[in-house]
Backbone bond lengths (Angstrom), bond angles and torsions (degrees), N, CA, C in turn:
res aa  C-N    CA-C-N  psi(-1)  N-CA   C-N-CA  omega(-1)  CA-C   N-CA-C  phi
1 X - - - 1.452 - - 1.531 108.69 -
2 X 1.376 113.22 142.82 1.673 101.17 -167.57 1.731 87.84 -87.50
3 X 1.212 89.75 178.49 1.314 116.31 -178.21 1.714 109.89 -130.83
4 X 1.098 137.05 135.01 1.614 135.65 -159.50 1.706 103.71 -144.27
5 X 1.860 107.85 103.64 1.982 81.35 -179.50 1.936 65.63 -124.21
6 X 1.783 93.65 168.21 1.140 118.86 -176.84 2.041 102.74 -123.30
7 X 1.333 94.35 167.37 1.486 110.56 -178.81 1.540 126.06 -147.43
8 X 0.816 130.95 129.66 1.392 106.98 145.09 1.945 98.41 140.98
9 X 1.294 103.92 8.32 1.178 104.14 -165.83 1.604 115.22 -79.78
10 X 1.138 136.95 -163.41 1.169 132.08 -179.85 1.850 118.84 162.36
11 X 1.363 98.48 -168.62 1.532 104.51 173.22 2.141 101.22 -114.95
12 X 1.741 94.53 134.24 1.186 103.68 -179.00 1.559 118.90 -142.71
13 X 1.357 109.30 150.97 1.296 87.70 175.47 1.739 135.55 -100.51
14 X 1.182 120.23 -177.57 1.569 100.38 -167.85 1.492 98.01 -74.23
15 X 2.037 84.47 166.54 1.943 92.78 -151.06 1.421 128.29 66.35
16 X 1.090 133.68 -9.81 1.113 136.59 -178.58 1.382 105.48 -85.81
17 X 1.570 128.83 -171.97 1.174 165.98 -163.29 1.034 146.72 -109.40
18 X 1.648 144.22 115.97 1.108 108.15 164.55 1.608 100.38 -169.11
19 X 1.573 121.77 156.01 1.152 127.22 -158.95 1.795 110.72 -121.13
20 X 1.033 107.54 100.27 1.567 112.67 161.03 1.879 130.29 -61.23
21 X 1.130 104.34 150.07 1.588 102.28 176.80 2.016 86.79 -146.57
22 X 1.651 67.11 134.39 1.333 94.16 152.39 1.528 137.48 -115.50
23 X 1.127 115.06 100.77 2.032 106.40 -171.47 1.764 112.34 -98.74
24 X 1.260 99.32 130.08 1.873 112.37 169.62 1.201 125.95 -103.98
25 X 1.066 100.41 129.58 1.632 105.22 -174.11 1.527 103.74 -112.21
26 X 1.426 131.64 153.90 1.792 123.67 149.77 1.378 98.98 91.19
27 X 1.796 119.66 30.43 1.655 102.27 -164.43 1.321 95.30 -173.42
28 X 1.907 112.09 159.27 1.446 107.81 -162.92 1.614 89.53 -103.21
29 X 1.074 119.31 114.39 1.849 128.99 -127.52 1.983 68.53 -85.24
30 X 1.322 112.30 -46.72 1.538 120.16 -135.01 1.355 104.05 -57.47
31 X 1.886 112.77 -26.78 1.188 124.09 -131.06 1.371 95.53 -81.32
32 X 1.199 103.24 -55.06 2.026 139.99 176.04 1.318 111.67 -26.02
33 X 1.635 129.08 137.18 1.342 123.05 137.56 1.683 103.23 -65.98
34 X 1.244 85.13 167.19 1.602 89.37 177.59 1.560 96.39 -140.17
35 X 1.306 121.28 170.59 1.582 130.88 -159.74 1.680 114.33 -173.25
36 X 1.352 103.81 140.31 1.628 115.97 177.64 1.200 114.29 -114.44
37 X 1.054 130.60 161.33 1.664 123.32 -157.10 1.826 96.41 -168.96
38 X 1.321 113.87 159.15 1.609 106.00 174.32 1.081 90.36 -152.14
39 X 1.735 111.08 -179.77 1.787 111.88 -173.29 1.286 77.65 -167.84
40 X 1.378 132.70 116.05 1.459 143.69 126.65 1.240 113.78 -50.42
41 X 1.495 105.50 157.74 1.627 118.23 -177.45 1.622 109.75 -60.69
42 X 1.249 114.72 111.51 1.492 99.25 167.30 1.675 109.32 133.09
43 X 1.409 98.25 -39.21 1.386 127.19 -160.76 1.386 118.17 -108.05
44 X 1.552 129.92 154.38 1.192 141.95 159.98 1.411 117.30 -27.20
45 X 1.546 120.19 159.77 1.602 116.03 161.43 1.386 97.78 -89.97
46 X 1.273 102.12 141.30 1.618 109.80 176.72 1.895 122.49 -115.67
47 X 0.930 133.87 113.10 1.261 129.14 163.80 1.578 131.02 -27.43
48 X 1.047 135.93 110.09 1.207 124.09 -174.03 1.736 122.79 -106.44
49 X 1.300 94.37 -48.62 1.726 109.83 168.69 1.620 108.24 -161.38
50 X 1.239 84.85 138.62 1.543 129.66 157.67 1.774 146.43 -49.71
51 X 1.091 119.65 57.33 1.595 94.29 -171.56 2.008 104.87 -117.58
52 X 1.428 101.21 116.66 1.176 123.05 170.57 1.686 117.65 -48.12
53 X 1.213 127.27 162.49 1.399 127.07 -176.14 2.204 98.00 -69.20
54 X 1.594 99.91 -36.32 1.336 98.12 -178.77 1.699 116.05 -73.18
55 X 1.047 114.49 -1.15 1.574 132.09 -169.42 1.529 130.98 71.23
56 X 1.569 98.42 24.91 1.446 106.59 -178.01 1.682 100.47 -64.14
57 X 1.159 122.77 -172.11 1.441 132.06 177.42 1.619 119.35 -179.55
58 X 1.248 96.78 133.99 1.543 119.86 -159.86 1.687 109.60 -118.60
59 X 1.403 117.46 132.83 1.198 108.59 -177.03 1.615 95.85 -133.36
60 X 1.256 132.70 168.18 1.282 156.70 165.38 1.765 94.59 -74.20
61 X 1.465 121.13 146.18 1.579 118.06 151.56 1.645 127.98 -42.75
62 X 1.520 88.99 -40.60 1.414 95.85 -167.41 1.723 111.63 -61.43
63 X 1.019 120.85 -30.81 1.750 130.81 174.05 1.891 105.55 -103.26
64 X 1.446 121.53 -29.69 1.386 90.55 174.53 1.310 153.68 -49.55
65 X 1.322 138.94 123.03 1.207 123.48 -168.25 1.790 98.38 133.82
66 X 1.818 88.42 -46.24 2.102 90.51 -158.42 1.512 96.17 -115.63
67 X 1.403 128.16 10.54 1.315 130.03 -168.87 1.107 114.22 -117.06
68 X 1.421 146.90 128.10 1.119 124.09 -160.81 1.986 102.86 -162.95
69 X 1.715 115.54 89.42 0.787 141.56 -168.03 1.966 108.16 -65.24
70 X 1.065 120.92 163.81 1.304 128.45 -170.87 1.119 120.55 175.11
71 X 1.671 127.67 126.15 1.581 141.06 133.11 0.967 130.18 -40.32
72 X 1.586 134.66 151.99 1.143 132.01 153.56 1.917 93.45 -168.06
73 X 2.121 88.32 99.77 1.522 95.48 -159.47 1.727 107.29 -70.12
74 X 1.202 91.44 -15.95 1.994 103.49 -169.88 1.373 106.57 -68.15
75 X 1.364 120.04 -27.40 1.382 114.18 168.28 1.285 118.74 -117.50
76 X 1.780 125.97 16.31 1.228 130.64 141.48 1.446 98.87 71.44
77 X 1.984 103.50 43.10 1.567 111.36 -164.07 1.657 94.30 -132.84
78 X 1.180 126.47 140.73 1.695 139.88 145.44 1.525 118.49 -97.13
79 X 1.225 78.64 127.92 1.894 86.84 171.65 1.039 104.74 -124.00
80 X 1.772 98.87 169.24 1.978 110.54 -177.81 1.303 93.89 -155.83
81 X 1.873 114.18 104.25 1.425 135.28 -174.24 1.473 99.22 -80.83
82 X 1.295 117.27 128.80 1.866 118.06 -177.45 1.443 102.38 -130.12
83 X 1.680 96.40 120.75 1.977 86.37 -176.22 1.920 82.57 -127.99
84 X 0.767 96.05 167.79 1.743 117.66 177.56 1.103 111.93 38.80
85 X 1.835 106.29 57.40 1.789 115.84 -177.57 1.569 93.99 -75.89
86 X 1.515 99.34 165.95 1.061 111.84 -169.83 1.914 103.83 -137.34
87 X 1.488 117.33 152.16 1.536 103.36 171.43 1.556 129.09 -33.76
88 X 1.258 105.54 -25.25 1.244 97.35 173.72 1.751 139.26 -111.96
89 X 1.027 103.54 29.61 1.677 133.93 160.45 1.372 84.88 -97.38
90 X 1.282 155.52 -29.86 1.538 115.87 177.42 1.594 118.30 -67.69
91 X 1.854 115.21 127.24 0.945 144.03 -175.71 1.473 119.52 -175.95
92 X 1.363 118.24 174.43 1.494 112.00 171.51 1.015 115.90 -90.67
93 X 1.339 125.10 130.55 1.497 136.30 -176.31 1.404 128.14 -79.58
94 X 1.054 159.34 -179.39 1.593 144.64 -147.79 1.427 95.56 168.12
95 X 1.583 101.14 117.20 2.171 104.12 146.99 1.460 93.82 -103.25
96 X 1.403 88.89 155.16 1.665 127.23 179.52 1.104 121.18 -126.72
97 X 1.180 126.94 103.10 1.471 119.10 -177.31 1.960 112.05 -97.22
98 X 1.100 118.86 127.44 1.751 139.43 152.51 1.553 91.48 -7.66
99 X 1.049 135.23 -57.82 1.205 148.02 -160.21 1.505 116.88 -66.49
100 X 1.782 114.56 -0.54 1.241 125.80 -159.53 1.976 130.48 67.64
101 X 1.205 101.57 23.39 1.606 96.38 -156.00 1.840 108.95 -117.72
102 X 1.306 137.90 94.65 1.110 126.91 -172.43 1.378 111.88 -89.00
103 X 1.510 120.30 149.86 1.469 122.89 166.68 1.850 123.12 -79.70
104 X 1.361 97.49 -175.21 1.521 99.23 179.53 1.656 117.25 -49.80
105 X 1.607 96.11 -41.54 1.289 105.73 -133.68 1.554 145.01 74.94
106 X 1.658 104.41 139.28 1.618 102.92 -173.65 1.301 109.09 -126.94
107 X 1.095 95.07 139.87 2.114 105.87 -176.25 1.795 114.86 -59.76
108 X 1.503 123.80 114.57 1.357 115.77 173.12 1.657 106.74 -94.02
109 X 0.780 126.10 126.47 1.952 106.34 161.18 1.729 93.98 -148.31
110 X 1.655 86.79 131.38 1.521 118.71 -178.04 1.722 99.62 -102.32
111 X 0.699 98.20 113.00 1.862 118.96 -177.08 1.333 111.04 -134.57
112 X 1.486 122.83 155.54 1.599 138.37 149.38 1.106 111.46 -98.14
């Protein structure tokens, strides 16, 4: 059964930055789409990006442009590069793996 923990989250301010990792353990990492998702208080989980086992990648409008999804099968890791967040990308963030397997989640909040 895979196992999925995430990192990297934090407090930022608007325009700013910030880089998620996702690491898998217990799973043939390569095989998997993999996927990020968030859920603000109140609200739905939402999809954010996409990256296929072939490395295609899919984003929603609402993050294209500043979202920027990524593999790296050798360390059996997903990332999600965030540049010109804005107050409202703050939520908890989520990888998803094809494989059925969700993580903890990590807290983003874009504040001044």
């Amino acid at each position: 059964q895979v196992q999925l923990v995430e990192s990297g989250g934090g407090l930022v301010q608007p325009g700013g930055s910030l880089r998620l990792s996702c690491a898998a353990s217990g799973s043939i990492f390569s095989i998997y789409h993999m996927y990020w998702y968030r859920q603000a208080p109140g609200k739905e989980r939402e999809l954010v990006a996409t990256i296929t086992s072939g490395y295609a990648t899919m984003y929603p409008d609402s993050v294209k442009g500043r979202f920027t999804i990524s593999r790296d099968n050798a360390k059996n890791t997903v990332y999600l590069q965030m540049n010109s967040l804005k107050p409202e990308d703050t939520a908890v963030y989520y990888c998803y793996s094809a494989e059925g397997a969700w993580g903890q989640g990590t807290q983003v909040t874009v504040s001044s």
